[in-house]
Residue frames relative to the residue before (quaternion, step in Angstrom):
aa qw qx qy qz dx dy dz
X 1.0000 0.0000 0.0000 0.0000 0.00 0.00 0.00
X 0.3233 -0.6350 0.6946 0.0991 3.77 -0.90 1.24
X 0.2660 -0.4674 0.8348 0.1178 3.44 -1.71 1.12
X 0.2541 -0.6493 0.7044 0.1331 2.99 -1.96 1.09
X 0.3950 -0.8154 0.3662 0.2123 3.45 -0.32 1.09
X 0.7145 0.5172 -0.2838 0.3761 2.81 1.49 -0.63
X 0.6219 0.5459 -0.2693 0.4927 3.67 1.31 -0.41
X 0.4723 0.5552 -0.3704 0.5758 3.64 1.90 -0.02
X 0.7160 0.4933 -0.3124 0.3826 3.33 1.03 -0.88
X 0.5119 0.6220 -0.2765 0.5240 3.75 1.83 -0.07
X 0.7197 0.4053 -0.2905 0.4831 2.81 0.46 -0.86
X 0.5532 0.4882 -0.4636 0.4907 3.99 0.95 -0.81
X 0.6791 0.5311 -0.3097 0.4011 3.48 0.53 -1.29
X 0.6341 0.6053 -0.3326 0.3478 3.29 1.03 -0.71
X 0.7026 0.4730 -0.1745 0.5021 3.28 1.08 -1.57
X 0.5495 0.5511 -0.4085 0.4769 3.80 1.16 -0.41
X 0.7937 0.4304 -0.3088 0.2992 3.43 0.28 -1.11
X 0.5628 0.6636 -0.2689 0.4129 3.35 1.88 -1.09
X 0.6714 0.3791 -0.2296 0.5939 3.68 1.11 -0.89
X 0.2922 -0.7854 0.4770 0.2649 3.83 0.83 0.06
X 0.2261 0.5996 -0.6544 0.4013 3.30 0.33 1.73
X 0.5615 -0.4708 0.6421 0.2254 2.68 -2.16 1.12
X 0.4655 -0.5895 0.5184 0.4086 3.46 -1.62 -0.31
X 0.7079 0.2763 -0.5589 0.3320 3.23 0.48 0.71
X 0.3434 0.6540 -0.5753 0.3513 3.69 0.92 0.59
X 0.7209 0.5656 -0.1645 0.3651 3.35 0.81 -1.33
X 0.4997 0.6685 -0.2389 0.4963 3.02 1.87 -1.16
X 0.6813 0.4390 -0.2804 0.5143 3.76 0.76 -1.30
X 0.6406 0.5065 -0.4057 0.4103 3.58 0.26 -0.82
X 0.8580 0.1221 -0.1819 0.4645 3.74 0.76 -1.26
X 0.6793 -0.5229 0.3360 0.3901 3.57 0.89 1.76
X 0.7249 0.4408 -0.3634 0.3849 3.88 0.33 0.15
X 0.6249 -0.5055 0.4171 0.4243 3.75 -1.19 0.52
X 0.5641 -0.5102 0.5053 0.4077 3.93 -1.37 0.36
X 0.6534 0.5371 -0.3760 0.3784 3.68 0.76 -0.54
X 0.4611 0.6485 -0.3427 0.4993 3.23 1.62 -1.17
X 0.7045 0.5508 -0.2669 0.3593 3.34 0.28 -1.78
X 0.6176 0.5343 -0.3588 0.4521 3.66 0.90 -1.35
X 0.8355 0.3006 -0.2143 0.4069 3.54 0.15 -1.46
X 0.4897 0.5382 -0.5243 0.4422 3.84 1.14 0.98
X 0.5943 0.6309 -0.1509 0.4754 3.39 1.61 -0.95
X 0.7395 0.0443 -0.1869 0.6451 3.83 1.10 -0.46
X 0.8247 -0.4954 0.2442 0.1214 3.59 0.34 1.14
X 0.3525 0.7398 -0.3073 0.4837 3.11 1.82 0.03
X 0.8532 0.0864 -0.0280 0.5137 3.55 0.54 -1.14
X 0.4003 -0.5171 0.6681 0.3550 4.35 -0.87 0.42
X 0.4613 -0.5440 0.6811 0.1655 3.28 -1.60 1.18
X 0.5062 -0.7114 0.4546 0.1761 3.40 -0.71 0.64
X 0.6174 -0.4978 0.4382 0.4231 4.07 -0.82 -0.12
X 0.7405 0.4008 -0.2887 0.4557 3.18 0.96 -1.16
X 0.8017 0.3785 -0.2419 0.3943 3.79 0.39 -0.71
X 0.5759 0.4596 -0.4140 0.5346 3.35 1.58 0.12
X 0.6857 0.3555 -0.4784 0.4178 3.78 0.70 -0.13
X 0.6742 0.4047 -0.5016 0.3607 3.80 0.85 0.14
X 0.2422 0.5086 -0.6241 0.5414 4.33 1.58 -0.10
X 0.7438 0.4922 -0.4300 0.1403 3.76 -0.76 -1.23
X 0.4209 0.8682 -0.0033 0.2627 2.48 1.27 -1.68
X 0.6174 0.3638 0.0289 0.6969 3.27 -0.27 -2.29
X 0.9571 0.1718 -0.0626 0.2247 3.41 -1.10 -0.93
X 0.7328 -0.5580 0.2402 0.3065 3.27 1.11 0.71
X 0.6364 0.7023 -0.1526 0.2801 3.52 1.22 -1.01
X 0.3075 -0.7129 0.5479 0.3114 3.57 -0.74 0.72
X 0.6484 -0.5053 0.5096 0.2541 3.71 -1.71 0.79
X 0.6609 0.4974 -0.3762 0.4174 3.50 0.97 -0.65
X 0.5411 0.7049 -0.3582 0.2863 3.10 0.98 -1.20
X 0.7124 0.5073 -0.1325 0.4664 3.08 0.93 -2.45
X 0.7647 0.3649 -0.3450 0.4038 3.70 0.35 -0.73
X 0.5516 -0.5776 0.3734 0.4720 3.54 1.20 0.10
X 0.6753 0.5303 -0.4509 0.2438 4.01 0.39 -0.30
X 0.6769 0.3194 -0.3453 0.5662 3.33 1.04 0.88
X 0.4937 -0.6404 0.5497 0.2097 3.45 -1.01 0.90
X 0.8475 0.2443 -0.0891 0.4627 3.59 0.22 -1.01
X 0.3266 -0.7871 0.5165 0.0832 3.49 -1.66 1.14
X 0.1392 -0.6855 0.4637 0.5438 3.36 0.02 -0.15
X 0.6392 0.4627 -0.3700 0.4904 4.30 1.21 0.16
X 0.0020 -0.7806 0.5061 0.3668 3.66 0.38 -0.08
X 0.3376 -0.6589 0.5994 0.3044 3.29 -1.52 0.02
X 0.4623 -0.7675 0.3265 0.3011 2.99 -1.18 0.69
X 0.4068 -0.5545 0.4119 0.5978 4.06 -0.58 -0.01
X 0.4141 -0.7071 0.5269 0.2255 3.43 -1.78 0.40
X 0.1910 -0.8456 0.4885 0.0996 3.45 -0.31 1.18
């Protein structure tokens, strides 16, 4: 199974925009620079283990969810329009 990096990078974007954080609020929470944060967000870069289990963390979310290998949340996110 291929992660699409780029549809991880929605969904981060997704959960950032939903909690109205910037990307470098989010950035502090998962220990990485706002730029970092950007290029997880359009797909350029794989979120790491470490800063996806503290996104998870903070906000309740399962890892499957974000990486796409589960359909269902028990939070949904929303699509980004």
């Amino acid at each position: 199974m291929t992660i699409d990096r780029k549809e991880v990078g929605n969904r981060l974007k997704a959960i950032r925009m939903l909690h109205g954080m910037t990307q470098a609020e989010i950035g502090k929470i998962a220990s990485v620079t706002p730029q970092q944060w950007s290029r997880y967000e359009v797909g350029m870069d794989t979120i790491g283990a470490e800063a996806l289990t503290l996104v998870c963390s903070r906000f309740g979310l399962s890892a499957d969810v974000i990486l796409g290998l589960r359909a269902r949340s028990r939070k949904p996110i929303p699509p980004i329009e």
